[in-house]
LODRENVEX-386980 format. One record per residue: residue in one letter; y, x, z of N, C-alpha, C in turn. Coordinates in steps of 0.001 Angstrom, whole numbers, padded with zeros to 6 digits, always signed. Layout:
<nodes>
AYXZYXZYXZ;...
</nodes>
This chain:
<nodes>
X+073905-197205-004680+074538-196543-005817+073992-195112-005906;X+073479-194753-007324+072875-193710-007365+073880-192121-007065;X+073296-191185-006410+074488-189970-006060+074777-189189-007369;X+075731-188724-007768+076284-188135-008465+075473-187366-008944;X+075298-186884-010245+074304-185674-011004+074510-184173-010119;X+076156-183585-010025+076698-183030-009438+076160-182710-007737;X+076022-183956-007259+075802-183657-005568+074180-183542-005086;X+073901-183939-006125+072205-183694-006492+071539-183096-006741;X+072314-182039-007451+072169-180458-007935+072911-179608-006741;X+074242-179612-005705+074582-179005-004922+073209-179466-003598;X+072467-180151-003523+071828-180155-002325+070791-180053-002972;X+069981-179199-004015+069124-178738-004450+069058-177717-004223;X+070561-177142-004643+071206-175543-004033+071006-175433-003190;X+071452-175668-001823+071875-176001-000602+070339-175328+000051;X+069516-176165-000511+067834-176230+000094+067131-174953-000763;X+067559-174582-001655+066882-173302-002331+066965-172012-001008;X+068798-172730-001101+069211-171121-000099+068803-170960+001276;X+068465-172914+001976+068160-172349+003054+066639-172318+003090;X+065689-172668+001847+064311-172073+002018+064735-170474+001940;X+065385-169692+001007+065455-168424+000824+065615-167456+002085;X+066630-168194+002731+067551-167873+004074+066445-167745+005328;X+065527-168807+004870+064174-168873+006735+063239-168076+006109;X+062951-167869+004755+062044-166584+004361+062168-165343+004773;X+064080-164854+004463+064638-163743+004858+064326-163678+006160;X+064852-164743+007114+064526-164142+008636+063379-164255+008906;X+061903-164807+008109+060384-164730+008366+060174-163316+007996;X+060309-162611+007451+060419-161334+006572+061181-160553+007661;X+062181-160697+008243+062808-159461+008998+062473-159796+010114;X+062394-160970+010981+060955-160958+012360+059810-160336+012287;X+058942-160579+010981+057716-160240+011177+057775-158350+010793;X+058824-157894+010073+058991-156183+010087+059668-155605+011360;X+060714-156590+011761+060557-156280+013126+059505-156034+014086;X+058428-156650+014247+057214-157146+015146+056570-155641+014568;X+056288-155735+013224+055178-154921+012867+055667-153350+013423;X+057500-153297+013213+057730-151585+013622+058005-151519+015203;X+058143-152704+015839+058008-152402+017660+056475-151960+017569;X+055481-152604+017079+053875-152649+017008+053491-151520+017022;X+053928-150685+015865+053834-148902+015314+054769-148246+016258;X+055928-148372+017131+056267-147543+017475+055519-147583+018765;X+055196-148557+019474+053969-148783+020625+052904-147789+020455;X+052521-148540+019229+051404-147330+019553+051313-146085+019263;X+052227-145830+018434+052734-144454+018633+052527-143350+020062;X+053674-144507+020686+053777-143734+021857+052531-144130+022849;X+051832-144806+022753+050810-145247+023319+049840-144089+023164;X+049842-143351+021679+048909-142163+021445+049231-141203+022011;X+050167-140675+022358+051259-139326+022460+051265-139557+024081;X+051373-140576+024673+050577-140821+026420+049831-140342+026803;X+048715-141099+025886+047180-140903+025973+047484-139603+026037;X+047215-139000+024866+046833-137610+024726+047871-136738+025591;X+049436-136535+025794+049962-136309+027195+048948-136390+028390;X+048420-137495+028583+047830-137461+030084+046654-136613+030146;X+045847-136541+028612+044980-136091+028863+044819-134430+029088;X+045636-134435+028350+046093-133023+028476+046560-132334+029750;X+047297-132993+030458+047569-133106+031591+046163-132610+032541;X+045496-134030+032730+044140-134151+033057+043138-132911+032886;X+043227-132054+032276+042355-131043+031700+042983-129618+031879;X+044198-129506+031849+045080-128482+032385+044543-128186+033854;X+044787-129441+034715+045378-129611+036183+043532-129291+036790;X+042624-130408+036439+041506-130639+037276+040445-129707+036399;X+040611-129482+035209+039346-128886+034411+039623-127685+033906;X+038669-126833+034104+038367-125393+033243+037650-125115+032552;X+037475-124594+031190+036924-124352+030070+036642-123216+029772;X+035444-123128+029715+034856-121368+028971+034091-121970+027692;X+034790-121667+026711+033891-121943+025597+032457-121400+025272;X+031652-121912+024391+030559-121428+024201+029983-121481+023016;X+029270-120659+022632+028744-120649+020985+027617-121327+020697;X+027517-122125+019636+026615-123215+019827+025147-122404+019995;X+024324-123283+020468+022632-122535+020619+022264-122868+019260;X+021827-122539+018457+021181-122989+017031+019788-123305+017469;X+018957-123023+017982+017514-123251+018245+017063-123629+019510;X+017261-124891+020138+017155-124999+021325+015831-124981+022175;X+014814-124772+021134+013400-124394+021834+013275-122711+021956;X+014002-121877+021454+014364-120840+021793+014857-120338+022862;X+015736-121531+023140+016851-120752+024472+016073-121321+025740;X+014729-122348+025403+014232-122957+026446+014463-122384+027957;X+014952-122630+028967+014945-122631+030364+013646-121564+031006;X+014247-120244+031319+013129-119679+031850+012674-120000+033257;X+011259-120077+033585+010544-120017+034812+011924-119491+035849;X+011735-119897+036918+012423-119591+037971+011069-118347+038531;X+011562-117076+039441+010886-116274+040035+009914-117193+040836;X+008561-116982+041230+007784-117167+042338+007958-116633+043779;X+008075-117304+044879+007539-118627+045230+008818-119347+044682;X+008393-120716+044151+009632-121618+043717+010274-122235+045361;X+011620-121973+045674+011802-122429+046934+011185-124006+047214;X+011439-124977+046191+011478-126226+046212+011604-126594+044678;X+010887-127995+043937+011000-128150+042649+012860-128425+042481;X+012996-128347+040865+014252-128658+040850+014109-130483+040549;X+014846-131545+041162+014748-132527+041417+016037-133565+040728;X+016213-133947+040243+017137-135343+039721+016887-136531+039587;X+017085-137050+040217+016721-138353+040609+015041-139121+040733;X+014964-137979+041543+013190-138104+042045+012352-137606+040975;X+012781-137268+039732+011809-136535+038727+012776-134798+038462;X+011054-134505+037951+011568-132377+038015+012063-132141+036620;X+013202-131423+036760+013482-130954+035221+013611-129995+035050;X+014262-129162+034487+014499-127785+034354+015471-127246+034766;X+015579-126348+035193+016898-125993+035761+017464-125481+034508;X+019007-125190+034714+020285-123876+033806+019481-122849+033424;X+018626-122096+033762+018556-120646+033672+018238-120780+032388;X+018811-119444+031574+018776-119708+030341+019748-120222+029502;X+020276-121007+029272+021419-122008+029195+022408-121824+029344;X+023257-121197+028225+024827-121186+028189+025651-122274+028257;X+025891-122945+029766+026406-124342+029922+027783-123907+030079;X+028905-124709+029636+030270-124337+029324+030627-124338+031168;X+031377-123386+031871+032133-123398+033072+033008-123935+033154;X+032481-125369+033166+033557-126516+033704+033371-126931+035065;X+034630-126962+035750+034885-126951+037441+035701-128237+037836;X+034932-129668+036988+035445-130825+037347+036207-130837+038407;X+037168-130979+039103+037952-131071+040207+037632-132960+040678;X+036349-133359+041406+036376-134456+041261+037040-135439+042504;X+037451-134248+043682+038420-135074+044498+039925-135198+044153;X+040190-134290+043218+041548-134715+042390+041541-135734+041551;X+040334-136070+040856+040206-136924+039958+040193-138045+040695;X+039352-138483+041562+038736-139557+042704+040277-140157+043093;X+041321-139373+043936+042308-139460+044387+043607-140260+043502;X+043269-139610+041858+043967-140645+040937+043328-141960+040938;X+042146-141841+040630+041181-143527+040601+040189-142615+040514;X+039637-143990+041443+038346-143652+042555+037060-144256+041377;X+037625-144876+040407+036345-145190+039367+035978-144001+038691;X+036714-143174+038819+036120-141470+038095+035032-141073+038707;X+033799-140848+037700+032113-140492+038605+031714-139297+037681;X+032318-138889+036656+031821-137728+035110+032626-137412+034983;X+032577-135862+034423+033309-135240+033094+032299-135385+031846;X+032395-135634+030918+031800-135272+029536+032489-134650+028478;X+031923-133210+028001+032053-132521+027448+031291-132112+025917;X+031760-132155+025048+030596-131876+023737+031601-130394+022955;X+030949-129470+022956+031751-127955+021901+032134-129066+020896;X+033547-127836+020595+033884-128363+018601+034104-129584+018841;X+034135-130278+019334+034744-131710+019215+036055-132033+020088;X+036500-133396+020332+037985-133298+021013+037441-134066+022633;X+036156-133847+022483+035409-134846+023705+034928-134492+024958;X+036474-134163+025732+036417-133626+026874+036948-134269+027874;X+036326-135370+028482+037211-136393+029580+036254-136756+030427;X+037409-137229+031274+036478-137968+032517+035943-139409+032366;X+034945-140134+033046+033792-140818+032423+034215-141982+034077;X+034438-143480+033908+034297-144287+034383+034138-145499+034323;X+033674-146432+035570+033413-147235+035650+033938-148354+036366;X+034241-149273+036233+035046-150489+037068+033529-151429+037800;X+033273-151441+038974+032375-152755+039771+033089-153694+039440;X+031829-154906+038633+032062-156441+038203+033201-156506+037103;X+033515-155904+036453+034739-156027+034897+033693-155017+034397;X+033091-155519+033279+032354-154619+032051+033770-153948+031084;X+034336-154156+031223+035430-154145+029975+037041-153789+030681;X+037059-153443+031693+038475-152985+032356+039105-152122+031469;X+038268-150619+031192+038652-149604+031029+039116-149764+029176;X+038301-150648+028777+038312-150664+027381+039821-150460+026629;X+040421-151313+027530+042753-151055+026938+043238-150410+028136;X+042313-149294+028820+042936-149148+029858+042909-147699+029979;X+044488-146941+030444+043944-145381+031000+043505-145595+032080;X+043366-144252+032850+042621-143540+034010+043459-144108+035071;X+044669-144385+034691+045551-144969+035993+045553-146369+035887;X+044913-147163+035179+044903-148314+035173+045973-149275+034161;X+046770-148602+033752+047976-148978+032512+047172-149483+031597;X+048001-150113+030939+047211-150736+029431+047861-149805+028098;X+046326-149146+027818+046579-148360+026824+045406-148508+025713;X+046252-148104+024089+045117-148306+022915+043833-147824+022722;X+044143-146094+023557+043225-145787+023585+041900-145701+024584;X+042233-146665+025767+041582-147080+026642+041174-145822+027166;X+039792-145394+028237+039017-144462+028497+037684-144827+028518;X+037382-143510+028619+035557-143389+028275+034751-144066+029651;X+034141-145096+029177+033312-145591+030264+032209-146127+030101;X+031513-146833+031306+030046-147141+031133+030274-148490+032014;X+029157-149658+031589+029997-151325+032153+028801-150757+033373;X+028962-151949+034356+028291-151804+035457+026832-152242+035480;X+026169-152575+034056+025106-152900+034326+024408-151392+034064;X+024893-150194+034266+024288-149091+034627+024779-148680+035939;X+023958-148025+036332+023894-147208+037873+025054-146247+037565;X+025340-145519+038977+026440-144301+038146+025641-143319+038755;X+024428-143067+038866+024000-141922+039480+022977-141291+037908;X+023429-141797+036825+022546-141352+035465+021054-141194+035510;X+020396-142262+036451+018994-142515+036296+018159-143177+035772;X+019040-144056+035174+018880-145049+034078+018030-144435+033349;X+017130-145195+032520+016766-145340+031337+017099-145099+029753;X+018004-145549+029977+019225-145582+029322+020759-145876+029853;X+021442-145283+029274+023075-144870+029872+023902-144798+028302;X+024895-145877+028565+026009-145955+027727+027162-146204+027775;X+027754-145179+027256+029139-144774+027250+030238-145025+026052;X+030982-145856+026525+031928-146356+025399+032693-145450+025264;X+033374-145299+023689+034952-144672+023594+035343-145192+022295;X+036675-145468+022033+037886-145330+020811+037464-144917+019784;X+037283-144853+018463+037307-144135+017401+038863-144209+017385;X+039548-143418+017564+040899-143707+017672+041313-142460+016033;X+042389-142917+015584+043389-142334+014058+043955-141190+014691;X+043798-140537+015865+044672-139391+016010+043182-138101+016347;X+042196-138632+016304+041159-137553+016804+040453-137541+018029;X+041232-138306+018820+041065-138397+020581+039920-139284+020798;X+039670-139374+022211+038435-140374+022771+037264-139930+021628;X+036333-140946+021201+035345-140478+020697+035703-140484+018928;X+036617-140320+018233+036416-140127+017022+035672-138919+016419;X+036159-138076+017195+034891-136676+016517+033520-136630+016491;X+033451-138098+017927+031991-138300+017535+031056-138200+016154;X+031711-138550+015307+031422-138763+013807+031133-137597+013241;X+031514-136394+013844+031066-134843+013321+029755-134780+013052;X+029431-135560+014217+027328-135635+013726+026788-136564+012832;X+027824-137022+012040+026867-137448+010887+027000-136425+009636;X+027918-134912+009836+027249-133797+009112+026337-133233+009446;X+024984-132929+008665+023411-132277+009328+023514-131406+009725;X+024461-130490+009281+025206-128850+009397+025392-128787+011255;X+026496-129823+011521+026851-130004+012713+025927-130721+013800;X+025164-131219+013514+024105-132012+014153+023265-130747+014671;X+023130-130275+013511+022017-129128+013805+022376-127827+015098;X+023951-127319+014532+024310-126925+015531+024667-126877+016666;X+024892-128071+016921+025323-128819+018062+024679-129535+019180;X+023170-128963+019277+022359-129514+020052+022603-130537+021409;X+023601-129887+022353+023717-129995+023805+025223-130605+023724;X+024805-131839+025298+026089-132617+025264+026181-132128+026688;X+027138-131983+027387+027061-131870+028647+027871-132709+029814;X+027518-132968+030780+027545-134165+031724+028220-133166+032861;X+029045-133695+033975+029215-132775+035228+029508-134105+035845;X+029022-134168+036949+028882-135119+038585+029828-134618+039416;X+029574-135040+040616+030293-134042+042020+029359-133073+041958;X+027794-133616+041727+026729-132761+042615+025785-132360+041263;X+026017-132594+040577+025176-132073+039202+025494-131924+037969;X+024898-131138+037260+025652-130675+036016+024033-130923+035238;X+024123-131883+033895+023414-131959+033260+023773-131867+031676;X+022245-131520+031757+022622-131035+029602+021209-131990+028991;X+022072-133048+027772+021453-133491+027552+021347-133042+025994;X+019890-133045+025523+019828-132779+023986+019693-133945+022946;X+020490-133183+022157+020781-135014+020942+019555-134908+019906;X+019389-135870+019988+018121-136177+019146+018084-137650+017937;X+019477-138185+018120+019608-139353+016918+021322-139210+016420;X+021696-139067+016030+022954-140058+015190+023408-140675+013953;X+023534-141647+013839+023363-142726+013676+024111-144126+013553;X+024511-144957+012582+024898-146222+012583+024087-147323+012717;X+024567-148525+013639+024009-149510+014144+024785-150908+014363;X+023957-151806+014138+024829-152792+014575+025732-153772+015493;X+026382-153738+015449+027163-153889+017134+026441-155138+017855;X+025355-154488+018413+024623-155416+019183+024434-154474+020833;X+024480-155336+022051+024380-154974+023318+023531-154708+023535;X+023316-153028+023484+022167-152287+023764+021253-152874+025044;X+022156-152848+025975+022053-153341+027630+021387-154508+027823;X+022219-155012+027032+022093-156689+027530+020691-157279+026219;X+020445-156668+025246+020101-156958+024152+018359-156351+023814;X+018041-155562+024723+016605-155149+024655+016280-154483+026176;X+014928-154855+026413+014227-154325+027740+014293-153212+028254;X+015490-152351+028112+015271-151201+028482+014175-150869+029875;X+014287-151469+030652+013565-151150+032346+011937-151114+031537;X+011676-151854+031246+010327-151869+030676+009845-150952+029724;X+008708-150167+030570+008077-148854+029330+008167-148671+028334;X+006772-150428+028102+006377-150354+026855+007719-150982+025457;X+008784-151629+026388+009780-152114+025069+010868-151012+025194;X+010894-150584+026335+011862-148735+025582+011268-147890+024783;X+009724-147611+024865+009120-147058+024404+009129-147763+022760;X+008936-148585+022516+009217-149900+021156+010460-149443+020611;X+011611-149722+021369+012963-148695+020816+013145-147844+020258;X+012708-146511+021336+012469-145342+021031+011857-145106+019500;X+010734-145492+019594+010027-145385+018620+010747-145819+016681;X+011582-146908+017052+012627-147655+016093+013658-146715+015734;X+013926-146584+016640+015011-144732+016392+014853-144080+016126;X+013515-143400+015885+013095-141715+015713+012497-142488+014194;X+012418-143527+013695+011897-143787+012675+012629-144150+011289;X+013917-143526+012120+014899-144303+011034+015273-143324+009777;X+015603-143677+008788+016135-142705+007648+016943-143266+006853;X+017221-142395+006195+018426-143128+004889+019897-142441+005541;X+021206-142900+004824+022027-141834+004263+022986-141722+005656;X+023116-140292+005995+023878-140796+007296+023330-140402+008727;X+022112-141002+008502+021315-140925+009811+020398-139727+009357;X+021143-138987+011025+020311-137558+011408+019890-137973+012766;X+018357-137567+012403+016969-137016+013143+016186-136246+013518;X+016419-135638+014993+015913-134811+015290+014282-134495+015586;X+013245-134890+014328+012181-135342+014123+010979-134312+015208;X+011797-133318+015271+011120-132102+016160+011149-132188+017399;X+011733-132864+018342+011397-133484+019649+010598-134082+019630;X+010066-134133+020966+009322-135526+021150+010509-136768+022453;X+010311-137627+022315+011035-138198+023015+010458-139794+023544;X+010214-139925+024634+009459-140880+025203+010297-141788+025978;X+009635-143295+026151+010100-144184+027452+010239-143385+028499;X+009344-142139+029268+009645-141568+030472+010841-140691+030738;X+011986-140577+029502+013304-139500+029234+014404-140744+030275;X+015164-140257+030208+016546-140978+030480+016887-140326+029281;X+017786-141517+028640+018593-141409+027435+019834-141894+027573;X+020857-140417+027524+022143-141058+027032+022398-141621+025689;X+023846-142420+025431+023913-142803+024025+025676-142965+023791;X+026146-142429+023194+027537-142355+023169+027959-143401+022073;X+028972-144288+022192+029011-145381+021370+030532-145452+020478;X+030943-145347+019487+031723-145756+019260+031923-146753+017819;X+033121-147136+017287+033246-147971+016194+033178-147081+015494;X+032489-147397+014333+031910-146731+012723+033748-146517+011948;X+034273-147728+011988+035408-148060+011133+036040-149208+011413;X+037221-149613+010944+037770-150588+010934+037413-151611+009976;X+036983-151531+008878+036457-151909+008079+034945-152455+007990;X+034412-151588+009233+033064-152156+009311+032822-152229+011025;X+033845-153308+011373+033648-153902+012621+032562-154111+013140;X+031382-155161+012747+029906-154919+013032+028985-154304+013197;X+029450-152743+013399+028855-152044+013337+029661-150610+014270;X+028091-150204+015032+028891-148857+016063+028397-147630+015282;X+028887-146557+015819+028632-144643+015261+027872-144820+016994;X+026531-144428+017015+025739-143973+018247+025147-142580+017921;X+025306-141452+018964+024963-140141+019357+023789-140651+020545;X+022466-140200+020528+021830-140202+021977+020930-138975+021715;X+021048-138386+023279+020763-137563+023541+019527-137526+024647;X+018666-137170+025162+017570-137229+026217+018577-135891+027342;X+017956-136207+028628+017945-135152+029644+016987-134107+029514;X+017942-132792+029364+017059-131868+029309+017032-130793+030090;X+018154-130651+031268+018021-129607+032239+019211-130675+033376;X+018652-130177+033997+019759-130193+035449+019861-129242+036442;X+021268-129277+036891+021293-128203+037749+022301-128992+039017;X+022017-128076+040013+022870-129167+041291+023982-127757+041768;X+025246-128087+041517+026276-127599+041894+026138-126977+043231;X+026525-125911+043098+026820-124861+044320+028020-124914+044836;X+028323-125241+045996+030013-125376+046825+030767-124247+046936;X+031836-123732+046311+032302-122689+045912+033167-122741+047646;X+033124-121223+047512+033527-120590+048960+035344-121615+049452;X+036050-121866+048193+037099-122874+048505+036572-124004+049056;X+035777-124474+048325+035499-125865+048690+034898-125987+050335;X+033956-125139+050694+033533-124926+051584+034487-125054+052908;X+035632-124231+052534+037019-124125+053275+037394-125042+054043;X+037634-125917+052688+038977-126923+052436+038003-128330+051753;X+037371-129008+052815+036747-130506+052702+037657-131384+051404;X+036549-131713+050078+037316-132460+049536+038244-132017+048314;X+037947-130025+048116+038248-129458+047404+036789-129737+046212;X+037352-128389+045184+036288-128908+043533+035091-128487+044185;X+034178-129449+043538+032479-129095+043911+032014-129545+045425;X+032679-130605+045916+032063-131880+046618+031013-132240+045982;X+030380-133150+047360+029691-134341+046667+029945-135341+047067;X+029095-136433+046814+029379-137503+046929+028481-138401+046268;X+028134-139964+047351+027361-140587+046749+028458-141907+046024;X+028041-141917+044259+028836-142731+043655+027533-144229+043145;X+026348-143995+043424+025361-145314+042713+026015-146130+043641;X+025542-147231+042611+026117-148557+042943+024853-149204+043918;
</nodes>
């Protein structure tokens, strides 16, 4: 017997309200989800940058410095005669500091070591927000990537390099991940160098070890496609770094600044600072690289000397 016109239309109702009713609570789960999500990372940013701050207070000191505008100008003068001994980094001679307004940063790296022992760098760039310590995890390429300095899982991860580089920066090439992160932190300022203005001024990136302080000069930045530098071309080999090299210094078009006035060879060690372009253009990284252009080997300050294990140790960190 067919159901009533009436009860046919009430369980039409019935089913409107409770499609309406599992929409409403699909709709207030998923704004739920999305504002725990935002308030996470909220505070996930306000950590970060807390710790880092922290971090830079406690272990690091800062003397600012005015950018060099002409860096074949400020070139590294001759050391007096007799030279005691060449200046040496990793079995090849470079130039020493002299000359060189390198910022007085006093990495504290047995304070750092003592938080986590994967801390091997400070990296420092003027005018930008890119002042942190630099590590590495043995066998996890990707630890640090959601991870702070203490090992927590955080958005803005820390600045690191996977293990298929050495940590003694003798590489060939050396790359260093960071965040384009929405608050300024990790490497988003990286992006300052795709103004020519700032490129130009901004010659020198600077590196600090236990046992050495290096300044490297930038000579590309640049968008690329998110392909594994490392894993993805011959670096060890002359003639296909040299092939690279050559691919880089050749590049033009809108964006990409070139420092056409170097010369820059397979025989440099090249850093390369990596981060995401955008959210929007996932396939693709923002790369800064810079060549080695002076080194200097840390002097043990009369504390340290003292007190074993105080700032300006050394220490062997290659793998």
């Amino acid at each position: 017997m067919p159901e009533p016109e009436t009860e046919q239309n009430d369980k039409k109702a019935r089913k409107k309200i409770n499609i309406r009713l599992i929409l409403h609570i699909v709709c207030i789960v998923g704004f739920v989800c999305c504002a725990v999500w935002l308030i996470w990372y909220l505070v996930s940013l306000y950590l970060n940058r807390s710790q880092t701050d922290e971090l830079q207070e406690k272990y690091v000191s800062v003397t600012p410095v005015t950018p060099i505008q002409d860096p074949d100008s400020q070139a590294p003068t001759a050391a007096p005669e007799p030279t005691p001994e060449p200046n040496l980094f990793g079995g090849r001679e470079y130039p020493d500091l002299t000359g060189l307004d390198v910022p007085a940063l006093n990495p504290d790296f047995a304070g750092l070591q003592e938080i986590n022992p994967d801390v091997y760098a400070w990296l420092y760039i003027p005018d930008t927000s890119i002042n942190y310590p630099v590590v590495q995890r043995a066998g996890d390429a990707d630890y640090y990537l959601r991870r702070d300095i203490n090992g927590n899982d955080s958005t803005a991860g820390t600045l690191f390099t996977q293990y298929y580089n050495h940590t003694d920066w003798t590489d060939n090439l050396t790359v260093i991940y960071g965040h384009n992160m929405h608050d300024g932190s990790m490497f988003a300022t990286l992006h300052n160098f795709e103004d020519s203005v700032f490129f130009e001024e901004h010659p020198y990136i600077y590196l600090y070890t236990p046992e050495y302080t290096l300044v490297y000069q930038v000579f590309a930045a640049y968008s690329f496609p998110d392909t594994h530098l490392l894993l993805n071309y011959t670096m060890n080999d002359h003639d296909s770094f040299a092939f690279y090299l050559d691919q880089v210094m050749s590049q033009d078009g809108l964006g990409i600044n070139i420092n056409r006035d170097m010369e820059v060879t397979a025989d440099d060690r090249v850093l390369t600072l990596s981060t995401c372009v955008s959210r929007s253009m996932g396939e693709y990284r923002y790369l800064v690289q810079a060549k080695l252009y002076a080194a200097g080997k840390n002097t043990p300050t009369t504390e340290s000397t003292e007190n074993e294990g105080s700032t300006g140790t050394t220490g062997d960190n290659s793998n």
